[in-house]
FIKEDREN-299168 format. One record per residue (C-alpha): x, y, z; residue in three letters. Coordinates in steps of 0.05 Angstrom, whole numbers, plus 5000, padded with zeros to 4 digits. Layout:
XYZALA
...
This chain:
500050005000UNK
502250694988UNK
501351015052UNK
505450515074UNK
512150635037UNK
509951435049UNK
510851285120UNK
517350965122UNK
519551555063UNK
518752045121UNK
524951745162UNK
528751655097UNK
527152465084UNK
529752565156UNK
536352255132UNK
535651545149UNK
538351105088UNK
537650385117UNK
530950275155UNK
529949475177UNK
521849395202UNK
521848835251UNK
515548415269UNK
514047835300UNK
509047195291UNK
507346705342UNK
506647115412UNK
500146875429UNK
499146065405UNK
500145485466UNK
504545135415UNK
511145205377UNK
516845725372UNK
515546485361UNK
519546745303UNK
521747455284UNK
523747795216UNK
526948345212UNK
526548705134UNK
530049325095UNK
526349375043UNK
529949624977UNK
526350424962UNK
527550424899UNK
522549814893UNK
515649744927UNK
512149174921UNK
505049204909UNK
499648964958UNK
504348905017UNK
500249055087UNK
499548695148UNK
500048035147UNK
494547895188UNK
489948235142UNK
492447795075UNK
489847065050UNK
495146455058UNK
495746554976UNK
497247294979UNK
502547205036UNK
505346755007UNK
506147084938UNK
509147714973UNK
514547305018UNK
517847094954UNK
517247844928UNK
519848094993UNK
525547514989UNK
528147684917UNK
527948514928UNK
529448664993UNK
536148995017UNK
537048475071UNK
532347965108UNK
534347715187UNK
530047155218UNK
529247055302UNK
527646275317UNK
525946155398UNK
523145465418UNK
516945325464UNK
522045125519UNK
525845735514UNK
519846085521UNK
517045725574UNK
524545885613UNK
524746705597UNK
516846845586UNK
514047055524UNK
516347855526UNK
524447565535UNK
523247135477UNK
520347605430UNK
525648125449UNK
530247575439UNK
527847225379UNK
527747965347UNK
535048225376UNK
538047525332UNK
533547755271UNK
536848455274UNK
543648145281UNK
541947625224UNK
541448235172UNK
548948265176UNK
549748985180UNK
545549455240UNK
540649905200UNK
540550655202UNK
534650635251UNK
529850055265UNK
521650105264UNK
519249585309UNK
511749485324UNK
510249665391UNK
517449385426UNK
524349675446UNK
530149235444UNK
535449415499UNK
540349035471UNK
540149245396UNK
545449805393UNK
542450305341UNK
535850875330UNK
529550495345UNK
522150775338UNK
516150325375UNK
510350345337UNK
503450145360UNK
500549765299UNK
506049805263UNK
504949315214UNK
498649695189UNK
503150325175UNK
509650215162UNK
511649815098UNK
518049535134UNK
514049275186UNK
508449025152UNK
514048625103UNK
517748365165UNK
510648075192UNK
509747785127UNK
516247355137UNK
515347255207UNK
508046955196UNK
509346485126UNK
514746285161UNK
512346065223UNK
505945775198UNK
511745315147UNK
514245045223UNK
507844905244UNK
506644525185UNK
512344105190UNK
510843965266UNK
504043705243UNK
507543145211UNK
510342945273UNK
505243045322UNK
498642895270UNK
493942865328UNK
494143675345UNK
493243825278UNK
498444415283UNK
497044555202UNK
490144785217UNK
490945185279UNK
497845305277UNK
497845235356UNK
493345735365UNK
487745605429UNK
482345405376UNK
476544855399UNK
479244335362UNK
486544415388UNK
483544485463UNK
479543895448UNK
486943595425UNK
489643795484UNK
483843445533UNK
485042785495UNK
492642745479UNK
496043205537UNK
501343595510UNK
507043515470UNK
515143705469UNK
512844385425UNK
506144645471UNK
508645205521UNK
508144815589UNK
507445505632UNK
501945825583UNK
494645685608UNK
491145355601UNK
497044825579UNK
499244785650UNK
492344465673UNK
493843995619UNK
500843895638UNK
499543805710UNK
493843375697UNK
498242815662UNK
């Protein structure tokens, strides 16, 4: 979207050549890793149709990660586990999962436009921006990544442990996967300290 790429265009007019969004997917399901992206987009190129991931189809996601993958000035990804998480809480992993996507770009951007966050230990400009991904084209292309890629990790998972049906719900609290839950217990990848996976947990 346009209003987008105006948005980041005002901290490139401010003098800002490099500007990585970051975003995150995964802060919120009882199951799996959360995984950040971190994305400088190239501003001599915009991509059409890129917006928050949240508010695309799987098709359309999918068509713009490869767009963002081939154009973009640099790409970082953020991996942390279900057991890390369930060791540092969910806020320590994000941070964390994010601060290795920053490092993974290979160089530190000119400034950093992170949706709604600060990273302490990320050593260069950063804005927080509440909703982010629905104004800042960085963003929104970092929570692109984060999301097609996490949802790919899910997938796999569901070939290992069939019975959650992790390609549906991709771990989120859904019926079905609480239903899952009541029947199976959980599994190496569910969050042990997230309710209501500790009733289940305990319960065993």
């Amino acid at each position: 979207m346009k209003a987008l790429y105006a948005f980041d265009d005002e901290y490139r007019r401010a003098g800002y050549k490099v500007i990585a969004g970051i975003d995150e997917a995964g802060r919120g399901p009882l199951a799996g890793p959360v995984v950040a992206a971190a994305v400088a987009l190239n501003p001599a190129f915009e991509i059409d149709g890129i917006d928050d991931s949240k508010k695309l189809t799987p098709v359309k996601r999918e068509r713009l990660f490869y767009e963002i993958l081939y154009n973009a000035l640099a790409i970082g990804v953020g991996i942390v586990s279900a057991d890390e998480i369930d060791r540092i809480n969910i806020l320590n992993a994000t941070k964390l999962a994010m601060s290795a996507a920053v490092s993974d770009l290979g160089a530190l951007p000119d400034i950093l436009l992170i949706d709604a966050l600060k990273l302490p230990a990320v050593a260069c400009k950063q804005v927080s921006i509440i909703k982010g991904d629905a104004k800042s084209a960085s963003i929104a292309a970092a929570s692109i990544i984060a999301k097609v890629l996490r949802d790919s990790i899910m997938s796999a998972f569901h070939d290992k442990y069939p019975q959650y049906n992790f390609i549906s719900h991709k771990g989120y609290g859904t019926k079905e996967h609480m239903e899952n839950l009541n029947v199976h217990g959980p599994c190496e990848i569910h969050r042990k300290t997230f309710a209501p996976v500790i009733y289940f947990h305990n319960a065993k």
